[in-house]
ZAPA-456299 format. One line per 2 residues: their letters; for each residue x, y, z of N, C-alpha, C. Coordinates in steps of 0.2 Angstrom, whole numbers. Example, Ala and Ser with C-alpha at 12.3 -4.5 7.8 and 13.67 -1.06 7.14 Angstrom:
AS) 66/-28/39/62/-22/39/66/-16/39  64/-11/35/68/-5/36/64/0/39 $
REM end
This chain:
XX) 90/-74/332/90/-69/327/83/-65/328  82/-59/327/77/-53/330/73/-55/323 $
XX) 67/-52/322/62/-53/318/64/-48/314  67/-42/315/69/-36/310/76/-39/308 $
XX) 79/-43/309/84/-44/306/84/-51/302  77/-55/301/75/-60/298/71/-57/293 $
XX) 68/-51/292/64/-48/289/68/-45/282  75/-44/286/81/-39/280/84/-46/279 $
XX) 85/-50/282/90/-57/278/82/-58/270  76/-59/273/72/-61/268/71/-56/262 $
XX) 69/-49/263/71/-44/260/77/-43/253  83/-48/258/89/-44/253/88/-52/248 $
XX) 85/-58/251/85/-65/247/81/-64/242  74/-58/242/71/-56/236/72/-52/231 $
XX) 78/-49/236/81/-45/228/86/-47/224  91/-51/229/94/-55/224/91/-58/218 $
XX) 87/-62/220/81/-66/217/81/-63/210  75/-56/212/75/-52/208/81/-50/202 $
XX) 85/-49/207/91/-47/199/95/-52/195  96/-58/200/98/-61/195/92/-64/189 $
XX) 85/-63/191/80/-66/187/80/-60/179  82/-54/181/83/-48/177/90/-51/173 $
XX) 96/-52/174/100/-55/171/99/-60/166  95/-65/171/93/-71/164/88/-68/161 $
XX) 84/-64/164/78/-62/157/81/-59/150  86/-53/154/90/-48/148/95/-49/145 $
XX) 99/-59/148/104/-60/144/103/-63/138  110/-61/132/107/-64/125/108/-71/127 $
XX) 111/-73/132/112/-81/131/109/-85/135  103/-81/134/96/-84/140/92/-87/134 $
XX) 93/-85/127/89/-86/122/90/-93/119  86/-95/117/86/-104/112/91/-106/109 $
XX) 97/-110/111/103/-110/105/98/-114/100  99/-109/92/98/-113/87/100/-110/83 $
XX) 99/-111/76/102/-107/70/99/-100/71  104/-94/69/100/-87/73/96/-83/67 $
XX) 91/-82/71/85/-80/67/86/-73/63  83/-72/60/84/-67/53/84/-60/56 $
XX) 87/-56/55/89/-48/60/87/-42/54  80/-41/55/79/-35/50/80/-29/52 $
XX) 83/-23/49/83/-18/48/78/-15/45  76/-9/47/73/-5/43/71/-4/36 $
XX) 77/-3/35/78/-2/26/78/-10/23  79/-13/27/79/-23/23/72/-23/25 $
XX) 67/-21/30/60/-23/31/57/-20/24  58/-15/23/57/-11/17/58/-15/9 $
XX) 64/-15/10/67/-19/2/62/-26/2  61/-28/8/58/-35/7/50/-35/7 $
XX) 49/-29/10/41/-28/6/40/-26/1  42/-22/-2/44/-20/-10/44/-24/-14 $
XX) 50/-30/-12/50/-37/-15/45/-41/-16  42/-40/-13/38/-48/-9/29/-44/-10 $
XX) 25/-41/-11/20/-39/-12/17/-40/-16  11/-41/-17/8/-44/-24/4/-39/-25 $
XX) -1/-33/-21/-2/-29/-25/3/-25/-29  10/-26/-29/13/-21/-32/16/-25/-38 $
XX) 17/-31/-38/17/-35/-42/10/-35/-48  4/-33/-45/-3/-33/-49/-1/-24/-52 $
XX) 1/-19/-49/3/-14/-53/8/-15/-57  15/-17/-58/17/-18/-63/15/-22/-70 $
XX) 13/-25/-66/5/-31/-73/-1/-27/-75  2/-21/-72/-6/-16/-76/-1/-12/-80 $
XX) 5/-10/-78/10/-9/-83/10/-11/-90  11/-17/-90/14/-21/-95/7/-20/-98 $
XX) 1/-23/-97/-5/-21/-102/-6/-13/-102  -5/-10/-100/-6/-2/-104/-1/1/-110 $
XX) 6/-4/-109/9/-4/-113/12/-7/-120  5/-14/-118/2/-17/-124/-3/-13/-127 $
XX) -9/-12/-123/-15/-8/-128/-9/-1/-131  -6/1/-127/-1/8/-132/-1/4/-140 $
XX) 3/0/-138/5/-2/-144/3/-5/-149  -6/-7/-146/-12/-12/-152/-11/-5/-155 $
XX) -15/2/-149/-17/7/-155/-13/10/-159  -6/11/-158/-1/12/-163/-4/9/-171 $
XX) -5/3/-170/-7/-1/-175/-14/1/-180  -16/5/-177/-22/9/-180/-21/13/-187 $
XX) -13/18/-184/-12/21/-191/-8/16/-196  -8/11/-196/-5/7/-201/-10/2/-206 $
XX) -7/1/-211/-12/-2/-216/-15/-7/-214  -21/-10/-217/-23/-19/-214/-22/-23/-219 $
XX) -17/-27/-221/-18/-32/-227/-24/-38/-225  -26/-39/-230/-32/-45/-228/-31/-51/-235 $
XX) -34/-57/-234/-35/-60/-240/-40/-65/-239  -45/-67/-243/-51/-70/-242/-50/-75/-250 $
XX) -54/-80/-247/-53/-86/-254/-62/-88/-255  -63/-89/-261/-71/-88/-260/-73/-96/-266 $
XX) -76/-98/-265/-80/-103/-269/-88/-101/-271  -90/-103/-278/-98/-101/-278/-99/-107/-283 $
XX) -105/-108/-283/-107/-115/-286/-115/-110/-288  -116/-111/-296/-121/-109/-299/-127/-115/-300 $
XX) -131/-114/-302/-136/-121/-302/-136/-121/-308  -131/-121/-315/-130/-121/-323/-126/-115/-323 $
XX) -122/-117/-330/-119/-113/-334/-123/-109/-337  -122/-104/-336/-127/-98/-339/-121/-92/-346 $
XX) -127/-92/-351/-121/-90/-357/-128/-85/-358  -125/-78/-359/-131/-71/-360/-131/-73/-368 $
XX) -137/-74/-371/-138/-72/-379/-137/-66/-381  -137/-62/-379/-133/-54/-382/-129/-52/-381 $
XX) -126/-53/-376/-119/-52/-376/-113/-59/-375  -113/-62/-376/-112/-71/-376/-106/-72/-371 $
XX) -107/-69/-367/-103/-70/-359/-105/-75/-356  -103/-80/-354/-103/-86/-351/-101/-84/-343 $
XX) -106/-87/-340/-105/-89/-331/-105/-95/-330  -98/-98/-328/-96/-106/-327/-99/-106/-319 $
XX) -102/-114/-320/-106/-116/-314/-100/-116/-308  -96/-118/-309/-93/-117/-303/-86/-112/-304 $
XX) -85/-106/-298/-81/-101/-299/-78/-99/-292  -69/-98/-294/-67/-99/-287/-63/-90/-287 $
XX) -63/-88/-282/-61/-81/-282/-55/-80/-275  -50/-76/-278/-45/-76/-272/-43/-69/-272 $
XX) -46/-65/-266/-43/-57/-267/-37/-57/-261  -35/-53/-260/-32/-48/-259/-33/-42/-256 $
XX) -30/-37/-252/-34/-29/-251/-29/-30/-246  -28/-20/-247/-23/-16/-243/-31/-12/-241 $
XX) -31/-11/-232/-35/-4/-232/-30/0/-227  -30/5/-230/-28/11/-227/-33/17/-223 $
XX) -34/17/-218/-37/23/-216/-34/31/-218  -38/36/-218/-34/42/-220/-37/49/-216 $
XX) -44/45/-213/-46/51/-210/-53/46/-208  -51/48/-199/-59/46/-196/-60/50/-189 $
XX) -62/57/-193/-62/61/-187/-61/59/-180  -52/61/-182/-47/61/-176/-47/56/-173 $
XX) -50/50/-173/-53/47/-168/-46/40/-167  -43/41/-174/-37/37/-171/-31/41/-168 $
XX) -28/45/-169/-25/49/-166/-26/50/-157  -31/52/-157/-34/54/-146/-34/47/-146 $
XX) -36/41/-148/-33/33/-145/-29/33/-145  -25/35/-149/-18/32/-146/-14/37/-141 $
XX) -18/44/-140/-16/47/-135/-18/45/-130  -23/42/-130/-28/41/-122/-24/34/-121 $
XX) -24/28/-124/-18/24/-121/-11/25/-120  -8/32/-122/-4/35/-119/-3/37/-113 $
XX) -8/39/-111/-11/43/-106/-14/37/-100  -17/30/-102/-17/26/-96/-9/21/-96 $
XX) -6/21/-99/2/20/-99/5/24/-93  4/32/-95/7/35/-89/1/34/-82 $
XX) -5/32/-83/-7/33/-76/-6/27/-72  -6/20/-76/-3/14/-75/3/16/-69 $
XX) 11/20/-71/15/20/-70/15/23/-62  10/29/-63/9/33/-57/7/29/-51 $
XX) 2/24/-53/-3/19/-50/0/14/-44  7/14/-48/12/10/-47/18/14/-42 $
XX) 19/19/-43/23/21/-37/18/23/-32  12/24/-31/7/26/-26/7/21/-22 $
XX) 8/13/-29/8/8/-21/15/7/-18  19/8/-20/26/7/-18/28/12/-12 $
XX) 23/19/-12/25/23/-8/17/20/0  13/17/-3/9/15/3/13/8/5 $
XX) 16/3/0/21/-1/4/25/1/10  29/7/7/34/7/12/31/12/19 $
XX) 26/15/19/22/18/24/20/13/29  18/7/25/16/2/30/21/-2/33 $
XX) 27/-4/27/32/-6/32/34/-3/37  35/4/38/37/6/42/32/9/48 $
XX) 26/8/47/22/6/54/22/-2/55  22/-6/54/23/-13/54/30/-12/57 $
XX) 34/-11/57/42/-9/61/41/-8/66  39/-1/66/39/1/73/31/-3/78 $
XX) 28/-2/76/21/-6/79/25/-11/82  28/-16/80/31/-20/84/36/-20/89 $
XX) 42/-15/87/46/-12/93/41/-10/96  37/-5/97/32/-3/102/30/-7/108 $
XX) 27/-11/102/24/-18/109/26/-24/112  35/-22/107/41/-25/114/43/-23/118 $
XX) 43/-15/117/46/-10/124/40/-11/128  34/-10/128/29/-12/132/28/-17/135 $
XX) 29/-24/132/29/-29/136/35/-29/140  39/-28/139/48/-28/141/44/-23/150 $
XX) 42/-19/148/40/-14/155/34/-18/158  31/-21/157/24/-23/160/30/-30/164 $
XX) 32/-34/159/36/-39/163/41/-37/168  43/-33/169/47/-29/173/43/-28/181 $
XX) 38/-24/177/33/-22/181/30/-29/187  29/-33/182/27/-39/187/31/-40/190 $
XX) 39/-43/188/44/-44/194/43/-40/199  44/-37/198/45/-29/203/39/-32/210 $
XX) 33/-30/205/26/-31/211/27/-40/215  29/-43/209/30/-50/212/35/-52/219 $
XX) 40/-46/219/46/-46/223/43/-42/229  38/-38/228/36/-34/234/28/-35/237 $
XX) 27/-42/232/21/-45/235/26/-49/241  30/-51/239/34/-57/245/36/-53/250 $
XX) 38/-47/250/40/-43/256/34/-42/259  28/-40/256/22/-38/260/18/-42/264 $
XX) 21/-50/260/18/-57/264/23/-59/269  27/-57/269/35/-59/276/33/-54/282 $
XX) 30/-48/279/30/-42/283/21/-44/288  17/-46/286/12/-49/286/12/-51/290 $
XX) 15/-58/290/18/-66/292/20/-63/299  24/-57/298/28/-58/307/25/-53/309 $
XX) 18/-50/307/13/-45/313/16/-37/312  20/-37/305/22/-29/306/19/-26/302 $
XX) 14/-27/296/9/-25/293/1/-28/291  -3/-23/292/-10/-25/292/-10/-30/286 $
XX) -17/-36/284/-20/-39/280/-20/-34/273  -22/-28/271/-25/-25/269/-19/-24/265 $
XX) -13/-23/267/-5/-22/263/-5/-27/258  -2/-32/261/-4/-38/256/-9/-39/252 $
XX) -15/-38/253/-23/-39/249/-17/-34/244  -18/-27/244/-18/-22/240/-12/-26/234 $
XX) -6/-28/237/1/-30/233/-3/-34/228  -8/-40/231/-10/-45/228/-13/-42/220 $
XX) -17/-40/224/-21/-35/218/-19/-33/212  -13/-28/216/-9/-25/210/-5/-28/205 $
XX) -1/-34/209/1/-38/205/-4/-45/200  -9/-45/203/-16/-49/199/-17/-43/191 $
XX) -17/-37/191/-18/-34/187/-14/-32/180  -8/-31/185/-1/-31/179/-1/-37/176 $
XX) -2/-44/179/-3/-51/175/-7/-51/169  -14/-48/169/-18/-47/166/-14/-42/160 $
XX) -14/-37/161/-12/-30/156/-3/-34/154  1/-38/157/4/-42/152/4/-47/149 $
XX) -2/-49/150/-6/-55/146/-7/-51/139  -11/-46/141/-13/-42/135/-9/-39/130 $
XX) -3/-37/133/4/-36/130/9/-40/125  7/-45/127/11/-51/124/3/-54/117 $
XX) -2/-52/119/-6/-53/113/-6/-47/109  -3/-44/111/-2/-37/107/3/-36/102 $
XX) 8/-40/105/16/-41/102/14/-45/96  12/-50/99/9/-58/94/5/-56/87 $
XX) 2/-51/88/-3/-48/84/4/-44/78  6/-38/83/11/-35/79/15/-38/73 $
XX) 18/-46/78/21/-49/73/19/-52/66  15/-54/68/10/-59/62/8/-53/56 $
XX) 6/-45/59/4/-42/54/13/-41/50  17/-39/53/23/-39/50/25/-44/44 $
XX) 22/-51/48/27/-57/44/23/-55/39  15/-57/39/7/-54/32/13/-51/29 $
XX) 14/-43/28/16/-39/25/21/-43/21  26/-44/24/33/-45/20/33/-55/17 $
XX) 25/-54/18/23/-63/17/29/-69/17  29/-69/24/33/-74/27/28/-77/31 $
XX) 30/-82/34/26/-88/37/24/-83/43  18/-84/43/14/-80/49/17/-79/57 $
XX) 18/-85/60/25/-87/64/28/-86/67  35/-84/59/41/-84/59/42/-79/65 $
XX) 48/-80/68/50/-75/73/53/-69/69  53/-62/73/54/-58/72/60/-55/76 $
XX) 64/-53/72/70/-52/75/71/-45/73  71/-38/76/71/-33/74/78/-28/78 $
XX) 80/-23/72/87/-18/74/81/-12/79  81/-10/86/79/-3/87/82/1/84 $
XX) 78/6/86/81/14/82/76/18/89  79/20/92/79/24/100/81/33/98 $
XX) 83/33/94/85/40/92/81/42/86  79/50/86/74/53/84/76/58/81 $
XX) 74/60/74/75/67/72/69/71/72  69/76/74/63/82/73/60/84/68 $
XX) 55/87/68/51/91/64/55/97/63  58/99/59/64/106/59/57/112/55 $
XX) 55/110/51/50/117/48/42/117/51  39/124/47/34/124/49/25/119/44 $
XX) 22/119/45/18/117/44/17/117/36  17/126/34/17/127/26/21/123/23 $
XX) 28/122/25/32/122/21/29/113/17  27/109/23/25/101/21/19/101/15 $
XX) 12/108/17/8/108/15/11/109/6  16/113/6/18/117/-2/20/109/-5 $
XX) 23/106/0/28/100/-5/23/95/-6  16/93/-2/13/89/-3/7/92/-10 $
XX) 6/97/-11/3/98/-17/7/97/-23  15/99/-21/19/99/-29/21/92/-28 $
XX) 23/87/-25/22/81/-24/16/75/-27  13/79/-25/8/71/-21/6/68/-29 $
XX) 7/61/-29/5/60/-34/0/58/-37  -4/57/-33/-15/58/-33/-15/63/-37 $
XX) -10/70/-37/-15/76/-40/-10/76/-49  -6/73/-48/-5/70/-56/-7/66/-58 $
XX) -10/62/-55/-15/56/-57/-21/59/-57  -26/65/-55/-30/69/-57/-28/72/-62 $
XX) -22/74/-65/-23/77/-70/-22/72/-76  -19/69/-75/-18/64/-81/-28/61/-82 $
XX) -30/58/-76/-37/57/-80/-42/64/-83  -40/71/-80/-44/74/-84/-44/76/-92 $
XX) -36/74/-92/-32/73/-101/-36/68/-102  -37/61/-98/-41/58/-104/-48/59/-103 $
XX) -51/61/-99/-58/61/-100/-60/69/-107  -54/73/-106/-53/76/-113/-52/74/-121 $
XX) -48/67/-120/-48/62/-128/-55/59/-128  -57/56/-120/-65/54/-123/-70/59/-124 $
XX) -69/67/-123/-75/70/-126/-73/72/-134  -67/72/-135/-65/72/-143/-67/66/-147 $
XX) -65/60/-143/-68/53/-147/-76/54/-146  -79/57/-144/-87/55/-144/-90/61/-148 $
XX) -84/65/-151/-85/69/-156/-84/66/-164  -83/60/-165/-79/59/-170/-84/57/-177 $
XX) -90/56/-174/-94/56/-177/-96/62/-182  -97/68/-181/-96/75/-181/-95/75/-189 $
XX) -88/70/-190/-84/69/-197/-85/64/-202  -84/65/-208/-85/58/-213/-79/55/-211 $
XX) -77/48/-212/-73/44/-212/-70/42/-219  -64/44/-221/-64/41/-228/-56/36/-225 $
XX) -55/35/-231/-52/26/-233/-49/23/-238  -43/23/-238/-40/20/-247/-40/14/-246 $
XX) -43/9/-251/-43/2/-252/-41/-1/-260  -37/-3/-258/-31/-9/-265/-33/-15/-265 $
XX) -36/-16/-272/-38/-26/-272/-36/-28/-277  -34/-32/-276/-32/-37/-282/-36/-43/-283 $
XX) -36/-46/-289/-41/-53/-289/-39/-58/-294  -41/-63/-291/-40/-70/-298/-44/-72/-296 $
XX) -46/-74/-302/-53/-79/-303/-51/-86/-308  -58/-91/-309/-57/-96/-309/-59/-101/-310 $
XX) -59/-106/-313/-66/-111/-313/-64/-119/-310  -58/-117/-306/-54/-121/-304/-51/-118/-297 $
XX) -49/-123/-292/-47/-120/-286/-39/-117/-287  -37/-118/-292/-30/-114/-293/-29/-106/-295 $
XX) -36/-103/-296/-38/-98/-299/-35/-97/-302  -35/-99/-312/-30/-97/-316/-34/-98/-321 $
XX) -42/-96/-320/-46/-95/-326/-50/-100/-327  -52/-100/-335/-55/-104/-337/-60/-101/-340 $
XX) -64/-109/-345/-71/-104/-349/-75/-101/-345  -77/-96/-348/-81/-90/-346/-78/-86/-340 $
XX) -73/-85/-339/-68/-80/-337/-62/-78/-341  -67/-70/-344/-64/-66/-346/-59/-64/-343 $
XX) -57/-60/-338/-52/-58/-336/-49/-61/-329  -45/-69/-328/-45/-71/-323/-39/-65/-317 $
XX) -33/-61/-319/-31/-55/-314/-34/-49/-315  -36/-48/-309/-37/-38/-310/-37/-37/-304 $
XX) -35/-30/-304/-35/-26/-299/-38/-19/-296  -43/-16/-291/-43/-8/-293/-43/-6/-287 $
XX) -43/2/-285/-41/4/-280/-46/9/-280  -49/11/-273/-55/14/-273/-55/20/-265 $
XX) -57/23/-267/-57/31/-260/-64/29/-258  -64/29/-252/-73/27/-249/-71/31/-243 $
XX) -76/38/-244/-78/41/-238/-86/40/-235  -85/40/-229/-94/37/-227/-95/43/-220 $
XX) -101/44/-221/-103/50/-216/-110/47/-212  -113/47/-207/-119/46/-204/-119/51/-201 $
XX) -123/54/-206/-125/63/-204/-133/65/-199  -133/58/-197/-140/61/-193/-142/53/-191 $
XX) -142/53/-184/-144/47/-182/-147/48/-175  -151/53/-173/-157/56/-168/-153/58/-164 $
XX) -148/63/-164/-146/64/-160/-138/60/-152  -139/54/-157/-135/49/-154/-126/53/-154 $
XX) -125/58/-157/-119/58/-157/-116/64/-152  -122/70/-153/-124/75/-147/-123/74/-139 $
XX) -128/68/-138/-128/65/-132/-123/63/-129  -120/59/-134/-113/56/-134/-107/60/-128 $
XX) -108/66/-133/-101/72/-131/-105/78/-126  -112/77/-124/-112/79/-117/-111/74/-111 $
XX) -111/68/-112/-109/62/-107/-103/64/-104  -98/64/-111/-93/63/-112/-90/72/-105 $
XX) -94/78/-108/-92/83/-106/-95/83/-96  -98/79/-95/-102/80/-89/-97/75/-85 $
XX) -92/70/-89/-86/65/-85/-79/70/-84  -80/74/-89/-73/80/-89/-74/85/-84 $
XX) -82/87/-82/-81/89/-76/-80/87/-70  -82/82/-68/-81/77/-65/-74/76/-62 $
XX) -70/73/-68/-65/73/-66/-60/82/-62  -61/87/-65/-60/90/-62/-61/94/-57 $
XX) -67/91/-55/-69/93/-48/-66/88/-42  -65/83/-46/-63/76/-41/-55/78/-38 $
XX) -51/81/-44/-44/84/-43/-44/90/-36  -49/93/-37/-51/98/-31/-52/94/-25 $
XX) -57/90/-26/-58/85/-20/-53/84/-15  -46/79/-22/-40/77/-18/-37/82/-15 $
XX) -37/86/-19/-31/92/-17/-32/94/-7  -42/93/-6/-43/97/1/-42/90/6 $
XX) -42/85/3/-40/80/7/-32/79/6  -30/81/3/-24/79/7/-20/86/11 $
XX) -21/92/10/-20/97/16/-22/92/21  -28/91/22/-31/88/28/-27/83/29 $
XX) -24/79/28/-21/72/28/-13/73/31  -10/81/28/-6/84/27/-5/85/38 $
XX) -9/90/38/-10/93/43/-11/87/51  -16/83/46/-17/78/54/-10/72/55 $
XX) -8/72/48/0/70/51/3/74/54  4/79/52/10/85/54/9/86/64 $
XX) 2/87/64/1/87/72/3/81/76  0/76/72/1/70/77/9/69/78 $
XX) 13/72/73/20/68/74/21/75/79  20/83/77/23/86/83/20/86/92 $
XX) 13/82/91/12/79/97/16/73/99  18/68/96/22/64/100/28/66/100 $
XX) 32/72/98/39/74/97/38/79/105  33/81/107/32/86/112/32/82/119 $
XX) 29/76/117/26/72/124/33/66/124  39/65/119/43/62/121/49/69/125 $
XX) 50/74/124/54/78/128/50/77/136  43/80/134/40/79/141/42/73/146 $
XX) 40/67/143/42/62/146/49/58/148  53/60/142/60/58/145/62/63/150 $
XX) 61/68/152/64/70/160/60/65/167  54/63/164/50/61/171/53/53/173 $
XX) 57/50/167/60/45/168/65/42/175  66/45/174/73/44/180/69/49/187 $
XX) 64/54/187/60/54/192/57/50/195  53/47/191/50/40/193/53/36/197 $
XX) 59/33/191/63/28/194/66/29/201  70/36/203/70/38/209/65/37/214 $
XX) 60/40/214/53/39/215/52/33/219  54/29/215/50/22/217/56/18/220 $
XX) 62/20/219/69/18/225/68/20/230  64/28/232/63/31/239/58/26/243 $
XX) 53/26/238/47/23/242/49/14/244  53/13/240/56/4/241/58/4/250 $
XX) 63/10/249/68/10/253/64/11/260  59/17/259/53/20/265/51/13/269 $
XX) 48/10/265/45/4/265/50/-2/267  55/-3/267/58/-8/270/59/-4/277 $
XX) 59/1/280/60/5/287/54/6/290  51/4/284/44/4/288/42/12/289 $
XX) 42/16/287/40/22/287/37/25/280  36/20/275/30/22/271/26/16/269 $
XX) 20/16/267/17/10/265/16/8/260  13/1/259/14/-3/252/11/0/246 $
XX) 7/5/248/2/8/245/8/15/239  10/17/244/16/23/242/20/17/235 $
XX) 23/13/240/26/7/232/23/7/227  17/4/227/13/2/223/13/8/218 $
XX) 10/13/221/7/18/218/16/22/213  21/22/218/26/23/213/28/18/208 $
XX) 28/11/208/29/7/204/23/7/198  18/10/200/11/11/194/16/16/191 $
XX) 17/21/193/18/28/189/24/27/186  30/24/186/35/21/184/34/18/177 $
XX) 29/14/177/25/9/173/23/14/166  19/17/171/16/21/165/20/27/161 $
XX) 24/30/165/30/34/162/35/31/156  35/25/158/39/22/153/34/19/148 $
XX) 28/17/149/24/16/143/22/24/139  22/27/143/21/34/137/26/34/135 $
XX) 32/33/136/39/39/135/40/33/126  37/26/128/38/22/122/32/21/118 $
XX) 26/25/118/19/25/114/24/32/110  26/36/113/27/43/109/34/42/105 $
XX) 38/38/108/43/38/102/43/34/95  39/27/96/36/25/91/31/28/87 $
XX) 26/30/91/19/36/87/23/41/82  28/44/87/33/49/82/34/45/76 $
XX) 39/42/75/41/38/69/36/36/65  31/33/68/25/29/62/21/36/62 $
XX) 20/43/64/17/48/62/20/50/57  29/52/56/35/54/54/34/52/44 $
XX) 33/44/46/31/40/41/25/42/37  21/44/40/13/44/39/12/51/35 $
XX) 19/57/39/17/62/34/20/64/30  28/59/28/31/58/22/29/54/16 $
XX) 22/51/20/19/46/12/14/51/12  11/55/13/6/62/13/9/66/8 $
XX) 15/66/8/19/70/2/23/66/-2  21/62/-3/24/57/-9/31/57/-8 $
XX) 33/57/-2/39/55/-2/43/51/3  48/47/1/53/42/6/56/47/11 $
XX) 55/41/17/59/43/23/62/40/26  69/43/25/77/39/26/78/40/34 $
X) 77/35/41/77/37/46/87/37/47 $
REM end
């Protein structure tokens, strides 16, 4: 047998090799028989982070207390019954000579009282507004986090697919150098290629080992943040549905801009706190006004614990009712200061709503680009695909004729490499941008 005819018998045994090793890699019945691992979809990674989240669990329990203090202060405008039971011990029976009224040494007293508030410069009214008012900001607070939940699930999603199309390419990539490391050392072996052919194969295959090492720590990372999220055992495998198809950016940039301002709900949760830093400049006003108060008492007295009188207890039931209004019309200026504090938090807050408003254009925009950047360099890239791919079939073929060298391989199997890792960096970026400018505008996106 001639040496160019031992060179093509070994040649064709490496590709064989090669393909069947691509069959077991990419067949499902290459995979572990066991009980079959759990298959998320999108919309289920979703549902089960929403589920399963403890901040959002910590925002609906900020619910429920905003919608407790609601309803302490409801309790404000309502009456207070109260009753107090009282003992007194005199040190002698004391009898007055002029008017012969007797005080018994020992005297037991049992009241009763209704207090009704009637007026305390407004101050119960804007409390129960202003815990109105953290009731609805509670509420808001809470779908802010549901809308970063689902932001994140769906980078957590794709972040994953990403860095299994990646690995998927760099494993490939090894076979590939690893099957044309063997031809480069056959070719070597029988004196029909320099030292320096092989060196180079070695090399390049030493390096794709490395960059899928990194690959595979990349994935593993990906994972673990996923299971974190959807708080499952760190571990657990991950079995995820692709999503390989893409929808566009159909409008222009304004139009996102207009929806994320009437949207976004930062800038209703700035307005809702500038309403209450408005009840607390009203309540630091409330001073301003007397406070007045109806109060209903009843009473028994007693010279016994039953209170049912006794000597020297003239009139053991009575009862009276009394208006008590009270002002504290000067106390060094403590009430003034109060409602410039209060006025200099009212600004504040509505500067702060301008603040949000220019950050989120900004937040607006820096997603809009980034997704029309990776929707641009995914059209760019899918045509170079099957370039490549071509590309790196010529120079295979060159190269077993021996009319092109290992270098021409390599260099087309780099560019193949990397063709395919951009063309899967920008479809995924698209979608977690996609994502990134749909929570910018407070709102879901249904791929």
């Amino acid at each position: 047998m001639s040496i160019k005819n031992k060179v093509k018998n070994i040649i064709a045994a490496h590709l064989v090799f090669l393909f069947v090793s691509g069959i077991l890699f990419f067949s499902p019945g290459a995979a572990d028989s066991g009980e079959p691992a759990e298959v998320f979809t999108l919309e289920k990674t979703i549902q089960t982070a929403v589920k399963n989240n403890i901040e959002l669990k910590r925002a609906k329990e900020d619910i429920n207390a905003a919608a407790a203090s609601k309803n302490a202060s409801r309790a404000n405008f309502l009456p207070v019954f109260n009753a107090s039971y009282q003992y007194k011990h005199n040190y002698e029976e004391i009898t007055s000579p002029l008017f012969g009224i007797t005080t018994p040494e020992d005297e037991y007293l049992f009241a009763t009282s209704i207090t009704q508030p009637l007026f305390a410069g407004f101050s119960i009214i804007n409390r129960y507004k202003l815990a109105g008012l953290g009731l609805d900001a509670a509420g808001l607070n809470e779908k802010l986090t549901r809308f970063d939940i689902i932001y994140r699930a769906n980078k957590a999603y794709f972040s994953v697919l990403k860095a299994l199309k990646i690995e998927e390419v760099l494993l490939e990539t090894v076979t590939q150098l690893s099957a044309h490391e063997n031809v480069a050392k056959t070719f070597y072996e029988v004196g029909m290629t320099p030292l320096n052919d092989l060196l180079k194969s070695q090399v390049e295959l030493a390096n794709s080992r490395q960059e899928l090492t990194i690959a595979k720590n990349n994935l593993e990372y990906a994972k673990s943040d996923f299971n974190t999220l959807l708080r499952r055992p760190i571990n657990s495998s991950v079995d995820l549905v692709d999503i390989l198809n893409y929808v566009p950016l159909t409008n222009e940039l304004d139009y996102y801009l207009e929806l994320a301002q009437k949207n976004r709900l930062e800038i209703k949760l700035a307005d809702l706190q500038i309403e209450m830093a408005e009840k607390e400049l009203a309540l630091a006003k409330k001073d301003y006004f007397p406070t007045v108060t109806l109060i209903g008492t009843r009473y028994q007295r007693g010279t016994d614990w039953d209170v049912t009188g006794g000597d020297g207890i003239s009139d053991p039931n009575s009862w009276n009712v009394s208006a008590i209004a009270s002002w504290n019309f000067w106390e060094w200026g403590k009430t003034c200061f109060g409602a410039k504090e209060k006025k200099s938090r009212l600004y504040q807050a509505t500067l702060k709503k301008e603040e949000i408003a220019d950050k989120i254009s900004l937040e607006v925009k820096q997603s809009f680009l980034k997704t029309k950047e990776s929707e641009s360099n995914i059209i760019t890239v899918q045509k170079a695909i099957d370039q490549a791919k071509e590309n790196l079939r010529i120079s295979q073929e060159r190269y077993k004729e021996q009319i092109a060298t290992s270098t021409d391989v390599l260099d087309a199997q780099t560019l193949l490499s990397r063709t395919m890792t951009n063309y899967y960096n920008a479809l995924y970026d698209f979608k977690i941008s996609k994502a990134s400018l749909y929570r910018a505008m407070s709102m879901e996106l249904a791929e």
